[in-house]
N, C-alpha and C positions, 0 to 999 in steps of 0.2 A: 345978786350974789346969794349963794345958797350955804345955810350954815344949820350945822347941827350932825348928826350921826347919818351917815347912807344905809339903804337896808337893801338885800336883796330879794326880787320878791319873784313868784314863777309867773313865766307867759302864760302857760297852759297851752303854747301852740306846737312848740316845739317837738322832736321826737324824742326828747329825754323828758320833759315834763306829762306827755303822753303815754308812754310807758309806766310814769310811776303812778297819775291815776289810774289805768289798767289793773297793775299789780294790786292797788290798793283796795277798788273793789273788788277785787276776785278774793281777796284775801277773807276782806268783812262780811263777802255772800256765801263761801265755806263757813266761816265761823256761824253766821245764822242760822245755815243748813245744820248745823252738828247739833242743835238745840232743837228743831223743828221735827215735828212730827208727822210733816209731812210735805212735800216738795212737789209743786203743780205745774210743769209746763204748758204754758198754752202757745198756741201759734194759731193766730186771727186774719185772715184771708177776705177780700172783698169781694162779692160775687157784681157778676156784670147789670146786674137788673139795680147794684146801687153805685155803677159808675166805675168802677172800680177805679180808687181814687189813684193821681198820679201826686198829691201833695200828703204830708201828713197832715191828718184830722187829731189832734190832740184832744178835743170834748169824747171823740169817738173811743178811745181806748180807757178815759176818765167816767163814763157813761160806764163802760163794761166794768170796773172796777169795783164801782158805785151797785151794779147789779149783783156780781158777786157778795159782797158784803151783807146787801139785802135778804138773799136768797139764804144765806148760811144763820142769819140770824131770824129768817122765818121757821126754815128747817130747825132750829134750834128749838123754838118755842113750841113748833107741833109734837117734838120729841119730850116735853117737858110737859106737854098740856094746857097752857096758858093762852089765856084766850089774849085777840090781838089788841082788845079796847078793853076800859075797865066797867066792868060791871056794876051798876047802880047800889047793888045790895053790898061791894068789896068794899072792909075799910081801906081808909089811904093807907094806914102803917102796913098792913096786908098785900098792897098792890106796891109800893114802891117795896119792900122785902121780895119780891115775884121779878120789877125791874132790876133791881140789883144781882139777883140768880141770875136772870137770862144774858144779862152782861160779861159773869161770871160763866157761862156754860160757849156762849158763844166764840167759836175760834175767832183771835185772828189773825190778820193776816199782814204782811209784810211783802213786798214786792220788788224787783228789778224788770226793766225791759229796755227794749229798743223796738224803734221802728224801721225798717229795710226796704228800700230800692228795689227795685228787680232788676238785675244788670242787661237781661235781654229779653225779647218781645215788646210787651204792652209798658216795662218799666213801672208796674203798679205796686203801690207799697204795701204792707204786711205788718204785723207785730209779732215778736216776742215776749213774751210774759212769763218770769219765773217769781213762783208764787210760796211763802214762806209760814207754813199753819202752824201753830204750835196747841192743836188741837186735830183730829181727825175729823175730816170735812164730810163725808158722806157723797163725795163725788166720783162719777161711775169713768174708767180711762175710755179712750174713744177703741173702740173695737179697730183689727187690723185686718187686711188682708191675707192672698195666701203665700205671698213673699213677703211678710211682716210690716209690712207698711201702715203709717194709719189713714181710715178712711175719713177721704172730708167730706165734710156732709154738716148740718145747720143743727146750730145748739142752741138751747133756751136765754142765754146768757150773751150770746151775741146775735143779734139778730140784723147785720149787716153785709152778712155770707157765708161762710164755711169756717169751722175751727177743731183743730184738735186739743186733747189733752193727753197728757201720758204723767202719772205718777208715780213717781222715786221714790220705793220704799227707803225707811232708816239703813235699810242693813245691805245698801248700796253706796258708801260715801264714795266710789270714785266717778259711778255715775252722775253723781249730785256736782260732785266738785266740774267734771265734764263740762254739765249745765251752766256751772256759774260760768266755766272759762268760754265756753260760745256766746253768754250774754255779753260778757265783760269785755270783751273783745270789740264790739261797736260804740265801746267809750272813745277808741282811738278814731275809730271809724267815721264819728259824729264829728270831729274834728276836724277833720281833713281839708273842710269849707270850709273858710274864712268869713268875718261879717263882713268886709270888706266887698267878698266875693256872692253873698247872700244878696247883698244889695243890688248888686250886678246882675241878680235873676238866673246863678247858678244853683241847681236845685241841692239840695241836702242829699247826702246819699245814705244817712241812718240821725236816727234821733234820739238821745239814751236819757231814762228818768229813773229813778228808782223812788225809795222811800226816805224821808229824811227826817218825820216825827213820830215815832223814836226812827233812829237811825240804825242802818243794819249793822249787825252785830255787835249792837251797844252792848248786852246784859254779858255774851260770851268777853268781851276785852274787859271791861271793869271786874269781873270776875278775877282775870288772868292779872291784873294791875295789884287787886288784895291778895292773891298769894303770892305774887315778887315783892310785894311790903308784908307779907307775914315772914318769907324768907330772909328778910333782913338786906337785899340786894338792890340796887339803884334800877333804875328802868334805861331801858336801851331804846323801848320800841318797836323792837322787834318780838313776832311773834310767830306760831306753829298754829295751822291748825289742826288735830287730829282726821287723818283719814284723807287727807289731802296731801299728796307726794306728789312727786314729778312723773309725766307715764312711762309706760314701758315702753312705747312707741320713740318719746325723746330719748330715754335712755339707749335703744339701739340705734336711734340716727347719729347720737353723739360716741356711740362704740365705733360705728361705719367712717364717722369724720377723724378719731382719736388713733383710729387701728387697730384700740384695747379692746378688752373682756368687756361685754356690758355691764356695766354697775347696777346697783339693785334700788329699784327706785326708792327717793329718799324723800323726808319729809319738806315741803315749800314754806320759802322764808318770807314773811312778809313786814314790810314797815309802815308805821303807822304814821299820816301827815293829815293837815287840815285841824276844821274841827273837833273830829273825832280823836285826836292826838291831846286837844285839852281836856274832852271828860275823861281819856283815860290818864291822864296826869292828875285830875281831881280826886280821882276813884284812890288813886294809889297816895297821893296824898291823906284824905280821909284816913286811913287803914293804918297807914303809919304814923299820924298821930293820936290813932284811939288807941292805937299797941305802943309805943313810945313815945310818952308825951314830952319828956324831957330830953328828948333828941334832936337835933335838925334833922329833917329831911335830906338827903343826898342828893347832889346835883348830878347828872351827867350831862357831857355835852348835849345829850338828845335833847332833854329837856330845858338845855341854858336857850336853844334855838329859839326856843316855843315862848310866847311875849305873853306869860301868865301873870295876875297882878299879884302873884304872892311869890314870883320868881325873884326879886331883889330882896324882900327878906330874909327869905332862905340862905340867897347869897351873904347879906351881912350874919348870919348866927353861923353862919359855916367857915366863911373865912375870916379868919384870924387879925 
């Protein structure tokens, strides 16, 4: 017999639980982007001389990852002058003061992708990599052709086959948002397979990873958490991000389906679940009791959800 409180918990298989991680990363890879200095698409292609593979290779896009990082932190130090070993004559407080700059000067980076199927021919898979600087990288975009297209052709940084890059400037956020909504979309897509069905030697038809230490869009929501506790208002969890609306494209599909005037596209709502739901309940917590220490905290249901261990305190100072 089973005793004690039931919980409900999500499948993650479902298509309401797959929609709302969907929502959720698109939400926190706007919010990243709105901070970032710079926005790198890649798209990593296997050429036939290395198989061109029909599984995903996970080392293989963790390898490219790893090169990047390297490459922007060599670039770095030749910008700066520093040699790559320490010099016999350097003192150490001299040379670690030198390591601690190039740390400091070095972009980095933050990441989302997915890996993708090819739904016909060879069915060979591919990467997407959307790339998250909050520095300017020094990276050159891949040249296009003469109906705009970019050319594939072999980069320093993968050296597996063919890759392009295309960079987002700041002063395009619906492009960026664009980008997150194409990546974010093979979250559902990853899903589709069962382990059940995995097992069965039905292949994957996308694979999604992003970044998880720090997590995207951690600094933009703890941000957004200490001004709704400077405002004196409870958290809901929901949030905006700037520059991210709904397109012009859905808003006439939905004028075509409505019969109405097109509406003008509006800002996108997004809700905050998981992890990411407690450090911004932390954030906002902190905030409002450095600014009100002799207050409770307020509860909303958002946050009764969420199994924080300072959630029943709260509860007993608040209700009566």
């Amino acid at each position: 017999d089973f005793e004690g409180e039931a919980y409900q918990r999500a499948c993650g298989r479902c298509a309401r639980c797959r929609a709302r991680a969907k929502q959720d990363i698109t939400g926190r890879a706007g919010a990243e982007a709105v901070g970032s200095a710079e926005v790198l698409f890649w798209t990593l292609t296997y050429s036939n001389d290395h198989g061109g593979h029909k599984d995903f290779v996970t080392p293989d896009r963790q390898k490219f990852m790893k090169r990047l990082r390297t490459w922007l932190r060599d670039e770095t130090r030749r910008r700066l002058g520093y040699p790559k070993r320490k010099p016999r004559d350097l003192p150490v407080d001299e040379w670690l003061s030198m390591k601690r700059k190039l740390g400091e000067e070095t972009p980095r980076v933050k990441f989302m992708g997915a890996g993708e199927r090819g739904e016909r021919g060879t069915k060979r898979c591919h990467w997407h990599i959307l790339c998250f600087a909050d520095k300017p990288t020094g990276l050159v975009e891949t040249p296009r052709d003469d109906a705009g297209q970019y050319i594939r052709q072999p980069h320093k940084l993968w050296k597996l086959g063919f890759a392009t890059l295309e960079i987002v400037p700041p002063d395009q956020p619906q492009l960026r948002a664009q980008k997150a909504r194409y990546v974010a979309k093979y979250v559902d897509k990853a899903r589709e397979v069962t382990y059940r069905e995995k097992r069965r030697g039905v292949p994957e038809k996308a694979k999604f990873f992003r970044s998880t230490r720090p997590a995207l869009g951690r600094e933009f929501l703890e941000d957004h958490a200490r001004a709704v506790a400077q405002a004196g208002l409870p958290l809901s969890g929901v949030y905006n991000v700037p520059g991210l609306t709904n397109s012009a494209q859905r808003a006439e599909m939905e004028a075509l389906v409505s019969g109405h005037r097109p509406k003008a596209p509006r800002s996108s709502r997004f809700k905050l679940k998981g992890v990411m739901a407690k450090h911004y309940i932390a954030a906002y917590r902190a905030e409002w009791e450095a600014l009100r220490p002799n207050q409770p905290v307020p509860l909303s249901e958002w946050m009764r959800r969420h199994d924080c261990d300072w959630i029943d305190d709260c509860i007993a100072k608040s209700d009566p």
